[in-house]
DSSP file (Angstrom, degrees, kcal/mol; ACC not computed):
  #  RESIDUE AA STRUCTURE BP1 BP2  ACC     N-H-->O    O-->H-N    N-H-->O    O-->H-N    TCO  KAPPA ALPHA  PHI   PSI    X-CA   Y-CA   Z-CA
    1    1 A X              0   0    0      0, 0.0    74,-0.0     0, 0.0    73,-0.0   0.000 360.0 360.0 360.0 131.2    3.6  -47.3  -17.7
    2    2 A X     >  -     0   0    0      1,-0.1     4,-0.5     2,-0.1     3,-0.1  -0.225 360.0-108.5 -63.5 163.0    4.0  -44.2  -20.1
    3    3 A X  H  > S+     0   0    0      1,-0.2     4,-1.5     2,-0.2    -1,-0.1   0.632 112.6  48.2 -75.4 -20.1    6.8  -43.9  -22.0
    4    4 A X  H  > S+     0   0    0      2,-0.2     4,-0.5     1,-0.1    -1,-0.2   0.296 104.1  59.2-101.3  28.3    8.5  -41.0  -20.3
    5    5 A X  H  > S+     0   0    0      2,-0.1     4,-2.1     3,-0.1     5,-0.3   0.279 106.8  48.3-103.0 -34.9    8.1  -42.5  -16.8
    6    6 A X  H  X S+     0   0    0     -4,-0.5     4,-1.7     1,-0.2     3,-0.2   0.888 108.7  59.1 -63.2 -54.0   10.2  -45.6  -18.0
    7    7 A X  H  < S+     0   0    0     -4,-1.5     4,-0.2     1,-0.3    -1,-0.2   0.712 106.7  46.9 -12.0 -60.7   12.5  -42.8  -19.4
    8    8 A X  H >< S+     0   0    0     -4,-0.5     3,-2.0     1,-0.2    -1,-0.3   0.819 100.8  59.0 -47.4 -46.5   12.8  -41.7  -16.0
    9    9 A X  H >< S+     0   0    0     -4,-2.1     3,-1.4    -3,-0.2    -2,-0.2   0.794  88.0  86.1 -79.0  -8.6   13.5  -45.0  -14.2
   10   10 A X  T >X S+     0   0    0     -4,-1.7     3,-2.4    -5,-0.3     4,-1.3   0.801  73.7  73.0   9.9 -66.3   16.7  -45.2  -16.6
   11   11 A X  H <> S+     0   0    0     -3,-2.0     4,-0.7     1,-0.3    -1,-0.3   0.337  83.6  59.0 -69.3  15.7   18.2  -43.4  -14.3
   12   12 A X  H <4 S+     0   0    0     -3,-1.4    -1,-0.3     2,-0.2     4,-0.2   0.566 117.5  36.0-112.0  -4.0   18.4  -46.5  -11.7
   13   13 A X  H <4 S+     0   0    0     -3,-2.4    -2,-0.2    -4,-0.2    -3,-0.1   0.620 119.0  58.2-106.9 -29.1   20.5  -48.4  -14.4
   14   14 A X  H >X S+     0   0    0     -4,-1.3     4,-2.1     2,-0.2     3,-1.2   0.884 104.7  50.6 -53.9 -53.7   22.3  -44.2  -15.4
   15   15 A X  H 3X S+     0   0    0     -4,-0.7     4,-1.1     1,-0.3    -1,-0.2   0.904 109.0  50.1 -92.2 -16.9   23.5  -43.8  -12.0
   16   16 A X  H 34 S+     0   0    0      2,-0.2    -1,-0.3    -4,-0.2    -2,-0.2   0.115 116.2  43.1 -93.3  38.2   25.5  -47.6  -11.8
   17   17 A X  H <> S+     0   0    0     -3,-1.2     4,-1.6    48,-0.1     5,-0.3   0.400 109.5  52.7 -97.7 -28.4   27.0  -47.0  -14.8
   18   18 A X  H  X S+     0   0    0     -4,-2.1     4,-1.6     2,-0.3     3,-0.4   0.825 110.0  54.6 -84.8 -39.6   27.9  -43.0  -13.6
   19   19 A X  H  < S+     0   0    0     -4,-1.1    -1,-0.3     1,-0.2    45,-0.2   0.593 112.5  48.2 -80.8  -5.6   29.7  -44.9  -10.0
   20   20 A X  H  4 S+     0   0    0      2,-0.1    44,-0.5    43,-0.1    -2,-0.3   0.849 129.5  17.2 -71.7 -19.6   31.7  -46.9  -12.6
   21   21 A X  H  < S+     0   0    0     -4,-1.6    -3,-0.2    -3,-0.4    -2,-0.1   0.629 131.4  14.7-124.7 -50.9   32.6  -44.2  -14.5
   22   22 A X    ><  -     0   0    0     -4,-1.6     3,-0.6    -5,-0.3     4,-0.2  -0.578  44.5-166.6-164.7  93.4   32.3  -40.7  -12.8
   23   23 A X  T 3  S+     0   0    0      1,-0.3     4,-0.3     2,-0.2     3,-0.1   0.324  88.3  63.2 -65.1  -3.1   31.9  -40.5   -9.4
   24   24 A X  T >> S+     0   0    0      2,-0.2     4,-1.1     1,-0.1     3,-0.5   0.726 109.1  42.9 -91.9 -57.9   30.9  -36.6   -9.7
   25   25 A X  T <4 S+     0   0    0     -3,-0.6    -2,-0.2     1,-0.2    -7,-0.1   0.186  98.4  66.2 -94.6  43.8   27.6  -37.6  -11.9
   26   26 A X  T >4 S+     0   0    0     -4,-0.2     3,-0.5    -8,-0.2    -1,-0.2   0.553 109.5  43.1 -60.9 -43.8   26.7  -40.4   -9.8
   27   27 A X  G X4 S+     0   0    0     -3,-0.5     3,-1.0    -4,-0.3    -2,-0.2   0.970 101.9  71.6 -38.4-102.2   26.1  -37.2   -7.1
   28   28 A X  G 3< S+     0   0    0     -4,-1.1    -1,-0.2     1,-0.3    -3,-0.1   0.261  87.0  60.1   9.7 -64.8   24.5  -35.4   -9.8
   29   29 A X  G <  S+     0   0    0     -3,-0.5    80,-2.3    79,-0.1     2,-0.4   0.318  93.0  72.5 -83.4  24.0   21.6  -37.5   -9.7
   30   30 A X    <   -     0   0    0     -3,-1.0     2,-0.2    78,-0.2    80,-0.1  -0.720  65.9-146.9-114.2 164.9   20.4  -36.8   -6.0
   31   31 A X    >   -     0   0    0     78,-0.5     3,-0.9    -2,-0.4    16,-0.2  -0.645  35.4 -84.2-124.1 177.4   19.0  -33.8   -4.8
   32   32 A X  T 3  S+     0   0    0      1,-0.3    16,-0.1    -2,-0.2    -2,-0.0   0.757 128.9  44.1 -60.6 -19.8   19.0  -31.8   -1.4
   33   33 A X  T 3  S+     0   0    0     13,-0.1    -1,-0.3     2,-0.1    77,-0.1   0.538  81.0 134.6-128.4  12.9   16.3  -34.0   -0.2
   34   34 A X    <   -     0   0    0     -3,-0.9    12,-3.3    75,-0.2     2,-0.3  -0.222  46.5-141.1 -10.2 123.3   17.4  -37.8   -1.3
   35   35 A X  E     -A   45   0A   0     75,-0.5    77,-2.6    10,-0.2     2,-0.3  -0.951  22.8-170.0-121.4 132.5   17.1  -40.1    1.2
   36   36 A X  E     +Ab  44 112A   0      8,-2.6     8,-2.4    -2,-0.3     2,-0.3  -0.943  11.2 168.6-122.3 145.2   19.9  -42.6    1.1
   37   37 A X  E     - b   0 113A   0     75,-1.1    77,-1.2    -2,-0.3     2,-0.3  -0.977  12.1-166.9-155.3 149.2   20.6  -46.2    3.0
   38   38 A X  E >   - b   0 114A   0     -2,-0.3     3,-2.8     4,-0.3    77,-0.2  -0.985  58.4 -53.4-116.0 139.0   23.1  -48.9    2.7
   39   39 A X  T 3  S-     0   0    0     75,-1.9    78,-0.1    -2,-0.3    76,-0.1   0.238 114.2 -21.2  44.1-121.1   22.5  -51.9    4.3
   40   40 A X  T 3  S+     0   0    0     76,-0.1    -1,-0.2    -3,-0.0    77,-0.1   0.318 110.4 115.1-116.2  10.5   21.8  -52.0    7.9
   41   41 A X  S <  S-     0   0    0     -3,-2.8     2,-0.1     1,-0.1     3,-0.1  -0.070  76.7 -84.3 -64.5-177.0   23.5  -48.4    8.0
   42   42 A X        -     0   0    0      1,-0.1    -4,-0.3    -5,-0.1     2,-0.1  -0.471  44.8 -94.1 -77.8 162.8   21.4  -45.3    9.0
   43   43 A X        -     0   0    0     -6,-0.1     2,-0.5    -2,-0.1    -6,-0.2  -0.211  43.5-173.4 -57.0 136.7   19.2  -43.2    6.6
   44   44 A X  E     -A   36   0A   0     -8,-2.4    -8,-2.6    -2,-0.1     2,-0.5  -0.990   5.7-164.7-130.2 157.1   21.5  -40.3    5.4
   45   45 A X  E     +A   35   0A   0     -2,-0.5   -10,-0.2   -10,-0.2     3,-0.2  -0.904  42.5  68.5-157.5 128.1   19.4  -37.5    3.1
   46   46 A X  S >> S-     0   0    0    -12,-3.3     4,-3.4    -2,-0.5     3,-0.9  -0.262  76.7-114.5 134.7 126.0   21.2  -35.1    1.2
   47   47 A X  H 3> S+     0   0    0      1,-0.4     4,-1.8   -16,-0.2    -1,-0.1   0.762 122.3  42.5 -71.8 -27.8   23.4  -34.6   -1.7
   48   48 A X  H 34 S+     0   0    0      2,-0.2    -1,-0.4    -3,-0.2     4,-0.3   0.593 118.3  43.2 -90.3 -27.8   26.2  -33.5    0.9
   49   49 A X  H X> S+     0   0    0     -3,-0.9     3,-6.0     2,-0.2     4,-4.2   0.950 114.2  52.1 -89.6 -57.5   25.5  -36.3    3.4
   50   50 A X  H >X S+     0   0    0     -4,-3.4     4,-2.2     1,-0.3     3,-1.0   0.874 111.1  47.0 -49.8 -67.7   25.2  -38.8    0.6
   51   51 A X  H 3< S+     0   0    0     -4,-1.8    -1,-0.3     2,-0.2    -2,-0.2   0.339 109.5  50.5 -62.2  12.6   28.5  -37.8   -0.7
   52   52 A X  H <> S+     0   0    0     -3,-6.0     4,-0.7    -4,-0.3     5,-0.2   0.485 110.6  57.1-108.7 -24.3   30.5  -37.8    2.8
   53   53 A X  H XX S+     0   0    0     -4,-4.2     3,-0.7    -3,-1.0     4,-0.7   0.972 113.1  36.4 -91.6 -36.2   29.0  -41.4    3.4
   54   54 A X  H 3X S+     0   0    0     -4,-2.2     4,-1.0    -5,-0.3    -3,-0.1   0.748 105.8  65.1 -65.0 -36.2   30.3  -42.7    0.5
   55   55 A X  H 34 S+     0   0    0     -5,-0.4    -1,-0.2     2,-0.2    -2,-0.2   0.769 115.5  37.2 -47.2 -33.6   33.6  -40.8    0.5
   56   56 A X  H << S+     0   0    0     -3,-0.7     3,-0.4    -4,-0.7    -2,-0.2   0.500 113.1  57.8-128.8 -11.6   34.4  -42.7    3.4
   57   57 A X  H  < S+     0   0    0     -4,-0.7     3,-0.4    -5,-0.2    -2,-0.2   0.865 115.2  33.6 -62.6 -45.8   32.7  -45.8    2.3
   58   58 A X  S >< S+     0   0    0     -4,-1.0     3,-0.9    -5,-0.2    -2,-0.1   0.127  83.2 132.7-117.4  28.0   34.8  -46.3   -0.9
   59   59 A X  T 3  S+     0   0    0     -3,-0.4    -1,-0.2     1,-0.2    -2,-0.1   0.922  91.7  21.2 -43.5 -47.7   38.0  -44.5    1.4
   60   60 A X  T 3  S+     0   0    0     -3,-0.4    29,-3.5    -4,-0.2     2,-0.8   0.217  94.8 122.6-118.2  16.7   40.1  -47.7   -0.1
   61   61 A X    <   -     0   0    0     -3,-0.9    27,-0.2    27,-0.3     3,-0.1  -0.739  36.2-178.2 -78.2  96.8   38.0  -48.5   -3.0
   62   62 A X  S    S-     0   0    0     -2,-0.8     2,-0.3     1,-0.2    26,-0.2   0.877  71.9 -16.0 -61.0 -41.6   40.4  -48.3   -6.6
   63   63 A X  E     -C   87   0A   0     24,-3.0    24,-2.2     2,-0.0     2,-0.3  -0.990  49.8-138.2-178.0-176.4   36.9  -49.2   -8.6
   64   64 A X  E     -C   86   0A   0    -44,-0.5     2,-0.3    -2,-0.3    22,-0.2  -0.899  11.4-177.3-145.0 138.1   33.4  -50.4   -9.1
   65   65 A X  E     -C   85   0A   0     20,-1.6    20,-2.7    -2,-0.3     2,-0.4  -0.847  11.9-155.8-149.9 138.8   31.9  -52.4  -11.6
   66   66 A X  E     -C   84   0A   0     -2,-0.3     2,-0.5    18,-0.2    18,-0.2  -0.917   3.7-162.7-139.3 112.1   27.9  -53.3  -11.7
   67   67 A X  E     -C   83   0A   0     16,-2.6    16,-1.7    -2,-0.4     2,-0.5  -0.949  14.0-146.9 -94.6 130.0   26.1  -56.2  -13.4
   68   68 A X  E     +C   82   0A   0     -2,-0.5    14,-0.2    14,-0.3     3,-0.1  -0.876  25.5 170.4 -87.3  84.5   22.7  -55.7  -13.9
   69   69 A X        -     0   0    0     12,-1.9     2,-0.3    -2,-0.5    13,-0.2   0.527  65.0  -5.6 -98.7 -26.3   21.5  -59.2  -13.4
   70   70 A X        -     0   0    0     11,-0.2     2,-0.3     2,-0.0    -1,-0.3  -0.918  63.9-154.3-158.5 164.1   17.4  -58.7  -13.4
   71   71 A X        -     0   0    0     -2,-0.3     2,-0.3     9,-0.2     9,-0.2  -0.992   8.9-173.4-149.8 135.4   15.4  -55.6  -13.4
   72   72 A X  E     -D   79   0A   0      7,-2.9     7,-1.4    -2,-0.3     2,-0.3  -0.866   9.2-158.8-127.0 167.3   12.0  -54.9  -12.1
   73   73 A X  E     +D   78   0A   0     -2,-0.3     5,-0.2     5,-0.3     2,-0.1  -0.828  15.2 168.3-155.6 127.5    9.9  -52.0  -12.4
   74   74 A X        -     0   0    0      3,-2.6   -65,-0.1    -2,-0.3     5,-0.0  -0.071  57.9 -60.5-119.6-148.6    7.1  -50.0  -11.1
   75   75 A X  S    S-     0   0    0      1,-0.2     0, 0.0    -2,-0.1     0, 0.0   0.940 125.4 -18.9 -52.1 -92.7    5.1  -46.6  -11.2
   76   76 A X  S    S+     0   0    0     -3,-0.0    28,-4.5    27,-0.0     2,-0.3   0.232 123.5  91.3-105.4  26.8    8.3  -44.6   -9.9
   77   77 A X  E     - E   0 103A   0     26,-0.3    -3,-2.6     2,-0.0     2,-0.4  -0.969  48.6-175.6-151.9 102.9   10.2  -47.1   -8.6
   78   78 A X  E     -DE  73 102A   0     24,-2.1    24,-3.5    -2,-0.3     2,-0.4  -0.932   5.5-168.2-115.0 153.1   13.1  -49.7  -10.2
   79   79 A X  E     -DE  72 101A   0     -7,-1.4    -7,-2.9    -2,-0.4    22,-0.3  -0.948  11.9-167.9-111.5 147.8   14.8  -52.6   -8.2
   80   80 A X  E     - E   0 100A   0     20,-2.9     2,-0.8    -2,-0.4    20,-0.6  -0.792  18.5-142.6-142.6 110.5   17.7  -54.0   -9.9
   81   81 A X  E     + E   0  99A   0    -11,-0.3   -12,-1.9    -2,-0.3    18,-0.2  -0.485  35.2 173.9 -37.4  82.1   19.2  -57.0   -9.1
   82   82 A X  E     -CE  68  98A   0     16,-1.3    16,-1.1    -2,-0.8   -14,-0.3  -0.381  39.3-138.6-108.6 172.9   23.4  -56.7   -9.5
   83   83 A X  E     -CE  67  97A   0    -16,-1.7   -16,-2.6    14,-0.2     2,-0.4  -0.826  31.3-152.8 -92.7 134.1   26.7  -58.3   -9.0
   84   84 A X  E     -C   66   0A   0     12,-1.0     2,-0.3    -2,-0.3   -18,-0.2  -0.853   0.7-155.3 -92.4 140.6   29.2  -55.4   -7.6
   85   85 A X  E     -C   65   0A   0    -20,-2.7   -20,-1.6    -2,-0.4     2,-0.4  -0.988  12.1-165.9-104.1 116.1   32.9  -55.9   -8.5
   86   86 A X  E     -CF  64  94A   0      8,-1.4     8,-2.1    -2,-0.3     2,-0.3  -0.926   8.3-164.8-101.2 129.3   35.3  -53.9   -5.8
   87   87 A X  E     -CF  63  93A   0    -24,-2.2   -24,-3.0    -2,-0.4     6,-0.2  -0.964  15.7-155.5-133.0 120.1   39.0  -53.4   -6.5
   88   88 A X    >   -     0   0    0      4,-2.4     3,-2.6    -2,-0.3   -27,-0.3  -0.114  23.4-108.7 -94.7 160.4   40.3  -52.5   -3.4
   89   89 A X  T 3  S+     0   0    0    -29,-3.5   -28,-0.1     1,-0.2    -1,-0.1   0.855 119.6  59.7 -64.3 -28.5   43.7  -50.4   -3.5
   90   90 A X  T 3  S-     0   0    0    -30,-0.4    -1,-0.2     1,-0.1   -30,-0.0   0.348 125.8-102.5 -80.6  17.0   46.0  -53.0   -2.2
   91   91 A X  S <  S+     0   0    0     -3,-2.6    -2,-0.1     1,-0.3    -1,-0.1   0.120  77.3 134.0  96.9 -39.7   44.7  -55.3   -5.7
   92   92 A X        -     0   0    0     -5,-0.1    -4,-2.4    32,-0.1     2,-0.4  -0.168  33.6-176.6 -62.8 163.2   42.3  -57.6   -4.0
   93   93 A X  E     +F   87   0A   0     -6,-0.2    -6,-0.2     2,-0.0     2,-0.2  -0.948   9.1 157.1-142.6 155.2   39.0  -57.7   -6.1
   94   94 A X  E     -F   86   0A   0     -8,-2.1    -8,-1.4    -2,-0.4     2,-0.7  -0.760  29.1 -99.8-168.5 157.2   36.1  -59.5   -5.3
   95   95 A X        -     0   0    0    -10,-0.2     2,-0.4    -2,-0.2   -10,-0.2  -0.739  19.1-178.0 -73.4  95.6   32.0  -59.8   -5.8
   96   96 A X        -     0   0    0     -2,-0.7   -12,-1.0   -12,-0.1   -14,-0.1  -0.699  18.2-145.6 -99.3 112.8   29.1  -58.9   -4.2
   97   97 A X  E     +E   83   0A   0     -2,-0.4    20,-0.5   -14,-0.2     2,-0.3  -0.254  36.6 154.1 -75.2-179.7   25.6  -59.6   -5.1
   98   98 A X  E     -E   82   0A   0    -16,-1.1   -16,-1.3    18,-0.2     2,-0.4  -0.971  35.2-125.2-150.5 162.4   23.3  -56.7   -4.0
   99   99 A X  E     -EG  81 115A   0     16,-0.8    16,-0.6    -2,-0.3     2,-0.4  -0.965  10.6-157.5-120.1 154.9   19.5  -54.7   -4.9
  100  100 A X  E     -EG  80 114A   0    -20,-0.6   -20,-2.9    -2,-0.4     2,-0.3  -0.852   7.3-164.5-112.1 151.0   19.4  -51.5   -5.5
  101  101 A X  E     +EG  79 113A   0     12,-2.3    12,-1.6    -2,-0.4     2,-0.6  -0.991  24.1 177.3-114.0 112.4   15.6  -50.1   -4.8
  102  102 A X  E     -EG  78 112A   0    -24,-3.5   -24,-2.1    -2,-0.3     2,-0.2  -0.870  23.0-159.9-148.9 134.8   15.3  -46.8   -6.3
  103  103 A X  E     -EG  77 111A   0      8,-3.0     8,-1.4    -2,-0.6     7,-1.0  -0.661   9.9-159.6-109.6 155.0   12.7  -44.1   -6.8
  104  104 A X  E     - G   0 109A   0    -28,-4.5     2,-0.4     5,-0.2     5,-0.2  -0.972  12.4-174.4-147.5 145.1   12.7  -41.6   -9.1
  105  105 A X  E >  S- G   0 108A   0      3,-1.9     3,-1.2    -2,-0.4    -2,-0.0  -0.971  80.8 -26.4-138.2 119.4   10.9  -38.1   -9.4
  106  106 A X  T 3  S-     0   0    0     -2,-0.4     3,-0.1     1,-0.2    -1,-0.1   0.642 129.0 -41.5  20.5  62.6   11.3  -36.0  -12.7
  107  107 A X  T 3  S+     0   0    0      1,-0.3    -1,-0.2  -102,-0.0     2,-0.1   0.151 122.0 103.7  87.7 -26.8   15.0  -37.6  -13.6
  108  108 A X  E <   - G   0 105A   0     -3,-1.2    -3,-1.9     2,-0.0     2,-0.4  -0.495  68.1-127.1 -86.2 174.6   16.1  -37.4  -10.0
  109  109 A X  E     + G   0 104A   0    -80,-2.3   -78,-0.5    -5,-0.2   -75,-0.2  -0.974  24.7 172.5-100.6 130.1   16.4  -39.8   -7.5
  110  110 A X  E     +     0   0A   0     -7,-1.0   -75,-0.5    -2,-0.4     2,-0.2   0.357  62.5  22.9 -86.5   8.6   15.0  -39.5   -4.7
  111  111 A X  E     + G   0 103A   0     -8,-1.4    -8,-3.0   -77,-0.2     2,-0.5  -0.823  59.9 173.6-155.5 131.8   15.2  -42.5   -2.4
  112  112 A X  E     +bG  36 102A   0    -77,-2.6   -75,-1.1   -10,-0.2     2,-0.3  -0.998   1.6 171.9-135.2 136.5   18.1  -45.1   -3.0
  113  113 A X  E     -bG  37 101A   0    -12,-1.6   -12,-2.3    -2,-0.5     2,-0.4  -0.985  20.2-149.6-136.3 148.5   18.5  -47.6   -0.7
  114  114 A X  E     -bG  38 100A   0    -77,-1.2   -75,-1.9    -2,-0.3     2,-1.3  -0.750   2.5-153.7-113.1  80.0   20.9  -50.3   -1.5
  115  115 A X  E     + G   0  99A   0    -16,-0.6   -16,-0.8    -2,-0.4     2,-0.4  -0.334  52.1 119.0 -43.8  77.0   20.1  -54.1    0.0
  116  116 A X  S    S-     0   0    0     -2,-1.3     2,-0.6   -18,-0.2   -18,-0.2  -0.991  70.4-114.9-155.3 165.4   23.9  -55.6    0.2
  117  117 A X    >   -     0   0    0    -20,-0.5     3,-1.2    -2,-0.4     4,-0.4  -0.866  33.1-168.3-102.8  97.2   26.2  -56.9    3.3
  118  118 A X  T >>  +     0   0    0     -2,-0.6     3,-1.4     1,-0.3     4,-0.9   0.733  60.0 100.2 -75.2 -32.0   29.0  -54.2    3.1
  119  119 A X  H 3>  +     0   0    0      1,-0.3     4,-1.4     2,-0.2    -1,-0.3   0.387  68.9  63.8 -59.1   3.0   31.3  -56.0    5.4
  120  120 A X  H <> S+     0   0    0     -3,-1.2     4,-0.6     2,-0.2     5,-0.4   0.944 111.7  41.6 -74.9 -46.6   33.7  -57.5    2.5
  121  121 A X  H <4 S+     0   0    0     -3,-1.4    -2,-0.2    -4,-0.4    -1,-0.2   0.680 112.2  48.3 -93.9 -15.2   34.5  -54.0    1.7
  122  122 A X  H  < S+     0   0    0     -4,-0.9     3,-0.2     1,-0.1    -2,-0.2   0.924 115.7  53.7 -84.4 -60.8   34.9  -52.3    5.6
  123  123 A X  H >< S+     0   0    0     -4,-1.4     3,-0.7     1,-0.2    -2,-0.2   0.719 108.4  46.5 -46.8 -24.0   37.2  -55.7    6.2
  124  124 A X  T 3< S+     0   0    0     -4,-0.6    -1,-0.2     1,-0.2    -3,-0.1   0.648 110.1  52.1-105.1   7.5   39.3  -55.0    3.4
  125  125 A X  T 3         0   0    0     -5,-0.4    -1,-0.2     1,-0.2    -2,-0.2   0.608 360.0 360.0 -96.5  15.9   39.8  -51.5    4.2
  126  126 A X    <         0   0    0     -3,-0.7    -1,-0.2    -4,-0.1    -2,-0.1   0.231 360.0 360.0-102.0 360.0   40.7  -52.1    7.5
């Protein structure tokens, strides 16, 4: 792998520190044609789609924090094995692991799909 394609896949560790941090450049790194998935949820594609499913995703969400517990990596392509921490607005907090799969095209992303069981966080937002 060159050194500026690892440079590029960066961004798959860049954009779950940017949803800890600043939820406007976590957007940033998708484009018009980003294909996005959570779970067992539908394919959503689009910097506007992406950001209306996750607005309503993270409706009762106070914050996010991501461990990066292994990281693998291919041609354009990182998986990274995390822990999520959610702290929900009523104070409960708890930990989910997840993979993130994410491909990446000149600094963008263009397919993230997220492997995690979402239902801790739709139950506590209920």
């Amino acid at each position: 792998m060159s050194v500026e394609a690892r440079a590029d896949l960066t961004a798959a560790r860049r954009v779950l520190q940017a949803a800890d941090t600043d939820i406007a450049a976590f957007f940033d790194f998708f484009t018009d044609e980003t294909r996005f998935r959570m779970g067992n949820s539908d394919i959503v594609v689009g910097r506007e789609q992406i950001m209306a499913w996750v607005g309503a995703y993270l409706g009762s969400v106070a914050g996010l924090r991501h461990e990066v517990v292994e990281e693998f990596y291919g041609a354009d392509t990182a998986a990274l094995r995390i822990d999520v921490t959610y702290t929900m607005q009523n104070g409960q907090s708890f930990t989910l692991p997840a993979v993130t799969r994410t491909r990446i095209r000149g600094g963008k992303i263009v397919e993230y799909f997220i492997f995690m069981d979402p239902s801790p966080v739709v139950a506590a937002s209920s």
